[in-house]
N, C-alpha and C positions, 0 to 999 in steps of 0.2 A: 504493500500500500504506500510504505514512502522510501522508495528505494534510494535513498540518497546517503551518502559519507559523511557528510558534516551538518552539523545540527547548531547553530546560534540560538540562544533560550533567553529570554528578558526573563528577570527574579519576580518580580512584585509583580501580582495576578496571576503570573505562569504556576511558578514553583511554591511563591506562600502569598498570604494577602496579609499585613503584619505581621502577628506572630503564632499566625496561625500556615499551618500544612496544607497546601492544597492537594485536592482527591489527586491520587495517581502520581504525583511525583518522584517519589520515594521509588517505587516500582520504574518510572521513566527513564531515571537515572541509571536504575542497577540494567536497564535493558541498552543504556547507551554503551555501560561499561563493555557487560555480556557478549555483546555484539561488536567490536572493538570500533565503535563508531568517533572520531572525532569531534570533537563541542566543546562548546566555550556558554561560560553563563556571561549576560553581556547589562551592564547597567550605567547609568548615567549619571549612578551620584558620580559628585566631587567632593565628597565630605568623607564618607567611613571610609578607612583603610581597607584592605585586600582583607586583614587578620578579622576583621569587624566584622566583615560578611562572613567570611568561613566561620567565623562563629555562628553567628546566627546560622548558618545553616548546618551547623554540626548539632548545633542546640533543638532544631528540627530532626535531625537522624540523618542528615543527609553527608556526609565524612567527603570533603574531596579539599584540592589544594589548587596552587597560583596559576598552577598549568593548565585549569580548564575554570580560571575567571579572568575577565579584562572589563576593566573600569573605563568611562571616559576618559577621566582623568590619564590615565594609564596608554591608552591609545593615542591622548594628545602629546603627550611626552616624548614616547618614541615616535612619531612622526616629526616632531621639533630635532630630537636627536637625530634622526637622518638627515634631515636637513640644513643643520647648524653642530657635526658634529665636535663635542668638548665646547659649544657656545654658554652664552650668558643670556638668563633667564629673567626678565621681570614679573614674578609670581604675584598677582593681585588671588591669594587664595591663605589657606592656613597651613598648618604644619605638615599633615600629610601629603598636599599636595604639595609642598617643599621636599619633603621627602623622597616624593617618586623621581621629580627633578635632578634631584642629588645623586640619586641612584643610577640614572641612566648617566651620569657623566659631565651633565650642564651643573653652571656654577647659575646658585640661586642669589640676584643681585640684592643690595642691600635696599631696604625701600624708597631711602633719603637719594637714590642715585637715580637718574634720567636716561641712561644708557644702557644698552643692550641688545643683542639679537633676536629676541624672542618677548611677545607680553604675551601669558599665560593666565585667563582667566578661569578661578572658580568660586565657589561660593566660599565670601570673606565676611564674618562678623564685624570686623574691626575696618572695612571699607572706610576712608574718608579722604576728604580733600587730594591732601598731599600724593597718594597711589592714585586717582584719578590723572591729576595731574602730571604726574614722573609717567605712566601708562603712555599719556596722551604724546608727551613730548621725546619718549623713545620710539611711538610707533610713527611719526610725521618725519623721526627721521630715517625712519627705512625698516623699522623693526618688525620680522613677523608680527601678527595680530592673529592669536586663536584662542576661543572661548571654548570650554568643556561645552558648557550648552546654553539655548536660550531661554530657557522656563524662566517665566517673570517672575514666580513666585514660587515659594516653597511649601509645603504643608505642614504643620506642624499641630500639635494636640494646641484645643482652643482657635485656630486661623489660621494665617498665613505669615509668612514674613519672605524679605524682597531675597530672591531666586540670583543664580549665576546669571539670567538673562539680562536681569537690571543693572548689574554692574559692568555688563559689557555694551548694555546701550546706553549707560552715560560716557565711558572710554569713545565710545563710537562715533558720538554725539560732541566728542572736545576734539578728537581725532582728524575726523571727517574721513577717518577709513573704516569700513565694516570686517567685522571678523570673520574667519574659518571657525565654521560649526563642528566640533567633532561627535557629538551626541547627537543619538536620535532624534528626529527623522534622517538627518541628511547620513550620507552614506557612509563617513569616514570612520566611526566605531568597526562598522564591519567589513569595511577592507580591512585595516588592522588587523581584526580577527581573522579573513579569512589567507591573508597574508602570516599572520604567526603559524596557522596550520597547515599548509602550505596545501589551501584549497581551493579552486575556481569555483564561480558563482552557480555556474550549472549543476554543481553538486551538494550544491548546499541550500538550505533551509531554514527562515528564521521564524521562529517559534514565539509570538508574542500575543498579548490582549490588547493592542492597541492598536485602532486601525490608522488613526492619523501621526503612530511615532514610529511601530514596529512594522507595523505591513507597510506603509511608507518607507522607510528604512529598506526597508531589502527591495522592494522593487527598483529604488534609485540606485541600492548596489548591485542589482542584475540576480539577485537570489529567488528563490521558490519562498512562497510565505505560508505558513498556518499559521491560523489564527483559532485564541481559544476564548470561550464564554467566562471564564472565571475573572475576567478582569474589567477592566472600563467600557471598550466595548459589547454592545450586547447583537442579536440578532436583526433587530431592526435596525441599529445602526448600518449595521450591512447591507441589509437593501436600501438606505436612504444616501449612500453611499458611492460616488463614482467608483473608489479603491475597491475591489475584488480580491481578496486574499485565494489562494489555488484551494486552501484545504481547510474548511471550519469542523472543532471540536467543542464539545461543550467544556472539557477541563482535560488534564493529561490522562485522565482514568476512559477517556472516551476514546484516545488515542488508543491507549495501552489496550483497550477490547477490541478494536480494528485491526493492532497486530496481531492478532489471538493470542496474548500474552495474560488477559485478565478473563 
């Protein structure tokens, strides 16, 4: 039924909806294992570390490691790193996002400094003035410009509070350059990914609840899409809908009964 190598899976809707399991995961996973299939879980925070997620999903039952998660954040980095490699980084984001920086080999500039090869946006608590500004006046002078993602806003128990999107469209807005999107929708998460597993579009599959981030997503990166009921989209959505995902599920347990697995 999905005869394909590589599987891209968005977390939240797919695999749990906070901290709760969703139906058939657990099973989904051990059949990706089983079956020596390729996948990456694929998500667009910029905020929890790689260790944070694996938590949480060890804390679900689910045991896996770095080699089958990539972060936005984590995709924008090494794209920066190929492109400016051992460069200098103007990090408008917090310590983990300094961190993955570090890691790949770019030096993370100090904030008080205007200069750089790269302005790397994510979501920063402590956003103000002076990183708008040093942002603004290393990307006018020739500096990449790539934001994790655009979501204006973030969800949070009680409302909302201002999103990676926000503080890449005030940079924008001082700039007068726009940024490369590495999060979904636009395609560059999953090239990333289908580049770390060294898989073409035609083989691969991105497995999300969202018509206008995940099924968008892979259509733009040339991938096959399922789409599943357990998250923000629902059925009607779908037919109300130009995007046609190839293959709808109600949750991963509906998958798992298709492959006659459940």
């Amino acid at each position: 039924m999905l005869p394909y190598t590589t599987y891209l899976i968005d977390l939240d809707g797919v695999v749990y909806r906070g901290s709760e399991l969703l139906p058939g995961a657990l099973a989904f996973v051990k059949w990706l294992t089983d079956t020596h299939k390729k996948y990456l879980f694929l998500t667009n925070n910029s905020f929890a570390t790689n260790a944070q997620i694996l938590a949480k999903l060890a804390h679900l039952g689910i045991v896996s490691d770095e080699t089958h998660l990539l972060t936005a954040g984590q995709a924008a980095v090494q794209n920066i790193a190929r492109r400016v490699p051992g460069g200098s980084v103007y990090v408008v984001g917090e310590q983990p996002l300094i961190g993955l920086v570090e890691a790949q080999g770019l030096t993370a500039v100090p904030k008080e400094h205007a200069e750089a090869d790269a302005v790397l946006v994510g979501l920063d608590r402590f956003f103000d003035y002076q990183k708008m500004s040093n942002a603004a006046d290393a990307i006018r002078a020739g500096a990449l410009f790539v934001t994790i993602n655009r979501d204006p806003v973030l969800p949070i128990s009680g409302g909302f509070v201002p999103g990676c999107g926000s503080l890449a469209t005030a940079i924008e807005c001082a700039s007068g350059v726009s940024p490369e999107v590495v999060g979904k929708p636009e395609p560059m998460l999953l090239l990333e990914a289908m580049q770390a597993l060294g898989s073409q579009p035609g083989e691969t599959v991105m497995v999300g609840d969202g018509l206008g981030i995940d099924i968008l997503a892979g259509q733009r990166a040339g991938t096959h899409t399922l789409l599943v009921l357990s998250g923000s989209s629902s059925r009607a959505d779908v037919e109300r809908s130009e995007l046609k995902p190839e293959h709808i599920y109600v949750d991963l347990a509906a998958v798992m009964k298709d492959l006659g697995e459940a």
